[in-house]
Residue frames as qw, qx, qy, qz and C-alpha x, y, z in Angstrom:
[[0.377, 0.723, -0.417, 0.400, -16.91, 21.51, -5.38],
 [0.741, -0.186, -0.605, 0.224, -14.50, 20.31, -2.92],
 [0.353, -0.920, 0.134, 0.104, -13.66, 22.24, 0.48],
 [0.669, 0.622, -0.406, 0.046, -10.19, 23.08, 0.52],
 [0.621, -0.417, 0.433, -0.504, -9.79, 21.78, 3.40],
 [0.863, 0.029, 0.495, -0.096, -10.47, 17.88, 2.24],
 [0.720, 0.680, -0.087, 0.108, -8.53, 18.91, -1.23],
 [0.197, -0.815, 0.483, -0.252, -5.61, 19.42, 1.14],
 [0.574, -0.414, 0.698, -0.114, -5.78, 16.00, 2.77],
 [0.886, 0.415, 0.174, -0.114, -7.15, 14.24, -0.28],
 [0.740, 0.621, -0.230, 0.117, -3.61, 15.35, -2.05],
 [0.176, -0.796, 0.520, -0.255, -2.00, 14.78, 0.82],
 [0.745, -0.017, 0.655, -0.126, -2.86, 11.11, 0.58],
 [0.753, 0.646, -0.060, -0.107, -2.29, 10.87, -2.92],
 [0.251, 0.794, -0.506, 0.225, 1.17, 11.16, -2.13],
 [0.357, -0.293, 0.858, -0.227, 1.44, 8.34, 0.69],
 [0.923, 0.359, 0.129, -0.057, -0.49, 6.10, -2.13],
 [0.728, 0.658, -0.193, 0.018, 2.44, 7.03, -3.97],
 [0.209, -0.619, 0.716, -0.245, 5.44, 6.76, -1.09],
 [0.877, -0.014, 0.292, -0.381, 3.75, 2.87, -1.20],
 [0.811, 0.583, -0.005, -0.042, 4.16, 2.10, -4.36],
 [0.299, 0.753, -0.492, 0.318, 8.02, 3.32, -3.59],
 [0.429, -0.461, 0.727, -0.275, 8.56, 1.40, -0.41],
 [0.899, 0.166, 0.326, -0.241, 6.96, -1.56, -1.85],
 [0.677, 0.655, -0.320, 0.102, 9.17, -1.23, -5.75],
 [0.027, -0.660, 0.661, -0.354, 12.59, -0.79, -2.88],
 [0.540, -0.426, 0.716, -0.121, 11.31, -4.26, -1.38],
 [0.943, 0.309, -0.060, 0.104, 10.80, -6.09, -4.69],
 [0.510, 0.769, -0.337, 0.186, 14.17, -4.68, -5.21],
 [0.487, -0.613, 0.578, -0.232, 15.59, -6.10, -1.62],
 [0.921, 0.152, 0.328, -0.145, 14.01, -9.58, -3.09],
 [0.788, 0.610, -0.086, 0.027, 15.81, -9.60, -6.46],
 [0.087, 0.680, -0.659, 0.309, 18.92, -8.76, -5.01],
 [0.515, -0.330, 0.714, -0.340, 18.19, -12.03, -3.06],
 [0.117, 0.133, -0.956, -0.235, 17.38, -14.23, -5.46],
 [0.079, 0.337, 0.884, -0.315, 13.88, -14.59, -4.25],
 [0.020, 0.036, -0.324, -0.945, 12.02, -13.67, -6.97],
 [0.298, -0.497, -0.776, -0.249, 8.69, -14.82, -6.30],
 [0.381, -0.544, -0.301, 0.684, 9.14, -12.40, -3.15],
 [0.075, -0.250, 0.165, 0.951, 10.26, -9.73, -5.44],
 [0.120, -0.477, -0.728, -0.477, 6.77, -10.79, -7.89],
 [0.285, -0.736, -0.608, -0.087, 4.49, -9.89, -5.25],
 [0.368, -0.439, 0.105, 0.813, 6.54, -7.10, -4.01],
 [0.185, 0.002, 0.565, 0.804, 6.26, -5.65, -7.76],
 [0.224, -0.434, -0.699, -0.523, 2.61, -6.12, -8.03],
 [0.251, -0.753, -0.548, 0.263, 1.61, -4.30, -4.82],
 [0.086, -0.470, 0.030, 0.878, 3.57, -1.29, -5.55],
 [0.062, -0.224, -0.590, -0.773, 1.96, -1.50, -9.40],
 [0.334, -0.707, -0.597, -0.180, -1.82, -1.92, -7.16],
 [0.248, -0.707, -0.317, 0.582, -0.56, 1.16, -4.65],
 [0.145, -0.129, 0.339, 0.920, 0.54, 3.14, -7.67],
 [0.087, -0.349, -0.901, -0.242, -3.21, 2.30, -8.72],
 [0.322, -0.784, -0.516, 0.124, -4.95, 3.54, -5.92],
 [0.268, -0.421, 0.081, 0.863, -2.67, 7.10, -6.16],
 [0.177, 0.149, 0.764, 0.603, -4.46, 7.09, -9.07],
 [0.197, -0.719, -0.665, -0.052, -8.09, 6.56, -8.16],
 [0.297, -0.677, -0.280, 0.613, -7.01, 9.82, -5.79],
 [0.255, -0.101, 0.420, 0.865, -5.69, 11.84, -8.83],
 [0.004, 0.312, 0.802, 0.509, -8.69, 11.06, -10.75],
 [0.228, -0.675, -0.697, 0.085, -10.83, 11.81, -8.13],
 [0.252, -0.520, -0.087, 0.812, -9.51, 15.36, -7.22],
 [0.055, 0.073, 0.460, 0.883, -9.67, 16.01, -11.04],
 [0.147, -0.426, -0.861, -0.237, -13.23, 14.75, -11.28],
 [0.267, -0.784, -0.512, 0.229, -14.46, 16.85, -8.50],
 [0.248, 0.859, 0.172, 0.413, -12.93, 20.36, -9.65],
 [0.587, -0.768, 0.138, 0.216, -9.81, 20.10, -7.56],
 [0.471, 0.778, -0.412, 0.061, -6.08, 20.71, -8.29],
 [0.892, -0.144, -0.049, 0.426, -3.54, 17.72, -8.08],
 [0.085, 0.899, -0.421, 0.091, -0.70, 18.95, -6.33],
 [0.886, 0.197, -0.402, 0.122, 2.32, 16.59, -6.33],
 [0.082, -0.908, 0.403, -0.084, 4.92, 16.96, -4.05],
 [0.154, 0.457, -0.873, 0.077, 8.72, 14.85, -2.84],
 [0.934, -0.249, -0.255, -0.025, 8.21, 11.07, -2.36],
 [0.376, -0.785, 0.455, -0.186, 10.41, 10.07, 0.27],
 [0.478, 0.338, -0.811, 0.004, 13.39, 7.66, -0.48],
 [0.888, -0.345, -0.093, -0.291, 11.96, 4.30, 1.16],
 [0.736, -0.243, 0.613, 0.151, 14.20, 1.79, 3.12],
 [0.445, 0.682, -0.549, -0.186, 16.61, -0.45, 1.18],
 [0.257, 0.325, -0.809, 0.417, 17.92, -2.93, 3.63],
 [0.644, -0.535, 0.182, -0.515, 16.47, -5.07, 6.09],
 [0.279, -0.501, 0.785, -0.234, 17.19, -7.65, 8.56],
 [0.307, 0.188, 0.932, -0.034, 14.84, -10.79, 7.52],
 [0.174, -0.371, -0.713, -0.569, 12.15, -11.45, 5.36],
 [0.309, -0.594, -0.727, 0.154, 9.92, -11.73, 8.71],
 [0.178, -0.438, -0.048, 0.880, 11.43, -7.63, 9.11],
 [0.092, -0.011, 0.577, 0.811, 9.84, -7.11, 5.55],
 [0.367, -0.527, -0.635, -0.429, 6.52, -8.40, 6.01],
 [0.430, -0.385, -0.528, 0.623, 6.37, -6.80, 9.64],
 [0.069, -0.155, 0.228, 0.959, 7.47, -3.15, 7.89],
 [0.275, -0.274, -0.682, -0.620, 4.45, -4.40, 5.05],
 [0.290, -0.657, -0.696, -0.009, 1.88, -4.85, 7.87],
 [0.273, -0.635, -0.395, 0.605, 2.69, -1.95, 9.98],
 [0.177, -0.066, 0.529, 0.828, 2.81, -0.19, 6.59],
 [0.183, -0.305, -0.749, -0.559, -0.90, -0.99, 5.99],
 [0.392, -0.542, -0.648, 0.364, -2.07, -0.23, 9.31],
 [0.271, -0.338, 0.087, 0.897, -0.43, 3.10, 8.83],
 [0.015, 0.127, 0.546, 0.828, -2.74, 3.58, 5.59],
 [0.239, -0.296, -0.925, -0.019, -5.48, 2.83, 7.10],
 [0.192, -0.547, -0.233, 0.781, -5.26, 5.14, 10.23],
 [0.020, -0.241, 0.069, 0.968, -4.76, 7.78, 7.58],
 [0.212, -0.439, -0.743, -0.458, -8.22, 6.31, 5.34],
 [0.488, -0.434, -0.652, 0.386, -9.85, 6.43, 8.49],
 [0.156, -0.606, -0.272, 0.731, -9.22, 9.93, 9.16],
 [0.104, 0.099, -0.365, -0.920, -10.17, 11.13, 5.94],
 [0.269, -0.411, -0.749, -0.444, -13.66, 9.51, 6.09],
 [0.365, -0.687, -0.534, 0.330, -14.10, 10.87, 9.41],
 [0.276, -0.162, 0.264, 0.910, -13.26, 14.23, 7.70],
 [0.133, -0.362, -0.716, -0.582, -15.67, 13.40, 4.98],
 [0.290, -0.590, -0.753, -0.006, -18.58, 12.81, 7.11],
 [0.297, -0.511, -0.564, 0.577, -17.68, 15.51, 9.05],
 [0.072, 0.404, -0.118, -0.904, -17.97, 18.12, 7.11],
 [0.627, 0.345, 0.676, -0.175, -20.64, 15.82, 5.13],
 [0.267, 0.623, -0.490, -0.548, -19.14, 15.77, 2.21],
 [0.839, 0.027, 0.419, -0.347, -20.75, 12.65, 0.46],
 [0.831, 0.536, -0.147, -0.012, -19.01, 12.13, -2.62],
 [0.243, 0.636, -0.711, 0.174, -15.80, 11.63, -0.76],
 [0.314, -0.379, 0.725, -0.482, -17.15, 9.97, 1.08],
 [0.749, 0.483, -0.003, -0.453, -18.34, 7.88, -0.92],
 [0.488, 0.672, -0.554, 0.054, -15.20, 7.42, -2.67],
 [0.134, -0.588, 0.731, -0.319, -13.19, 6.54, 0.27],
 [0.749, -0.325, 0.328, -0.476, -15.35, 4.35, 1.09],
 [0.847, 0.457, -0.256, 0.090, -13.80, 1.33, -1.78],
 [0.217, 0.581, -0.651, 0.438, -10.55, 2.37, 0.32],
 [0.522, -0.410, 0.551, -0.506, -12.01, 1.63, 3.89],
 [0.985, 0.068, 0.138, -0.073, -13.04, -2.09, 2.61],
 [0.848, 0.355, -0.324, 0.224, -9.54, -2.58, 0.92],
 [0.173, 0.635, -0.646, 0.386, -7.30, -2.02, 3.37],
 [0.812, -0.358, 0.381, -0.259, -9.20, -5.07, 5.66],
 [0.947, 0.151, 0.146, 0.244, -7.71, -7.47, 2.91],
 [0.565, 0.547, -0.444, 0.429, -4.37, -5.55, 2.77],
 [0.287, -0.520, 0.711, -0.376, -3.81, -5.72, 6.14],
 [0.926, -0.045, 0.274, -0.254, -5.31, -9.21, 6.06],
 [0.814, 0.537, -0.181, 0.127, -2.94, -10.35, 3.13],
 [0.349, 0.707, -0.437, 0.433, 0.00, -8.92, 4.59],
 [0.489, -0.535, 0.494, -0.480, -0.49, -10.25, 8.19],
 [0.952, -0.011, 0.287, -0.104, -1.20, -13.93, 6.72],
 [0.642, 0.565, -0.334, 0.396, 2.06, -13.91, 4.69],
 [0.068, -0.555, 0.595, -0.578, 4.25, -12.68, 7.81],
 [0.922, -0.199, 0.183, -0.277, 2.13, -15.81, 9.81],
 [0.929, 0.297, -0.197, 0.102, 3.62, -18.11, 6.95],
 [0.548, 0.636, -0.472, 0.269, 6.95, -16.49, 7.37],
 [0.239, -0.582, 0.573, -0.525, 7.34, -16.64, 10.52],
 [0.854, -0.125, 0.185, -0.470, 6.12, -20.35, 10.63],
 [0.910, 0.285, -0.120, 0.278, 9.09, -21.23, 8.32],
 [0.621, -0.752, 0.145, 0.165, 10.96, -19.81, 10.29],
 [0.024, -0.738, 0.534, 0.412, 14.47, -21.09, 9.15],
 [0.734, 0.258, 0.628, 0.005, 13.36, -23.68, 6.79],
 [0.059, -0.496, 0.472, 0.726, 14.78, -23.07, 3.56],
 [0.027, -0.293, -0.888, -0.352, 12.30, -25.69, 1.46],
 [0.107, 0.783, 0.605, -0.095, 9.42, -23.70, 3.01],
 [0.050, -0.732, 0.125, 0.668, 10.84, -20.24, 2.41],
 [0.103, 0.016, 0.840, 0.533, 11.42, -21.69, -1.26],
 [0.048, -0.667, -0.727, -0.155, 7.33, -23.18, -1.62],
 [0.060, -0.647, -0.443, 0.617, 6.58, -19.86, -0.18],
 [0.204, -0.404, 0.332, 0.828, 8.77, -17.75, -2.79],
 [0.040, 0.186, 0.873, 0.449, 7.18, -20.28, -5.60],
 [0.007, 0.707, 0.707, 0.010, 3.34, -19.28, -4.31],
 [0.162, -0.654, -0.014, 0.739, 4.34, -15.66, -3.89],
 [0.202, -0.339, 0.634, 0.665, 5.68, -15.94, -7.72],
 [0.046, 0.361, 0.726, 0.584, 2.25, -16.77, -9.44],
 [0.011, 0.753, 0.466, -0.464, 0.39, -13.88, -7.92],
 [0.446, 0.327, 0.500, 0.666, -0.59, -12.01, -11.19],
 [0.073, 0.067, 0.122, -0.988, -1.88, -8.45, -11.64],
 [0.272, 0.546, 0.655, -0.445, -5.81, -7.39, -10.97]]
């Protein structure tokens, strides 16, 4: 059984899996409204892979003989100044998740709880390649700078990024 203690933070992260998924859907939805729909693709498919991993947390609470509690997502942004603002937000976004991964395995451990730790661990390895992903996109953008033919090719490689 879990402490409640770690059933606290566990559904406390469940919920900033799911605030993701919402900040993420709000920038496909920045994209489309721009025409830049390859933008808005990958945009679409990270909130559908954070909605995912809210999931994995659900499951996992259930699994271990805890109680999901839901509570308010918070209304995400809407509006930003540049793409290069978007993927900026998206990295410091993932950094943010991290931190909070981070402190829940260092929870775990402390209170040696192994099967969360355990768990988490699947988290602590993915967030190197979402912050990695999200830091080499914001590179690109910021390389095209105000090129409109590379901000295009960009949109276009963005646009065949299919679901996992």
């Amino acid at each position: 059984m879990i402490s409640k203690k770690m059933l606290d933070a566990l559904n406390n992260h469940l919920n900033e899996e799911f605030y993701s998924s919402y900040l993420y859907l709000s920038m496909a939805a920045y994209f489309e409204d721009k025409n830049l729909n390859g933008f808005a693709n990958w945009f679409k498919l990270q909130a559908q892979e954070e909605w995912a991993h809210g999931m994995k947390f659900y499951d996992f609470i259930n699994q271990t003989g805890g109680k999901v509690i839901l509570k308010a997502i918070g209304a995400p942004k809407t509006n930003w100044k540049s793409i290069t603002d978007v993927f900026k937000e998206t990295l410091a976004h993932e950094k943010h998740i991290t931190g909070l991964i981070n402190k829940l395995a260092g929870q775990a451990i402390q209170a040696k709880d192994y099967a969360t730790n355990n768990f988490l661990q699947w988290f602590v390895t993915e967030q190197v390649e979402e912050e990695a992903t999200a830091e080499e996109i914001l590179n690109k953008v910021k390389l095209i700078g105000d090129n409109t033919g590379g901000l295009f090719m960009l949109d276009r490689e963005l646009g065949f990024r299919k679901a996992q």
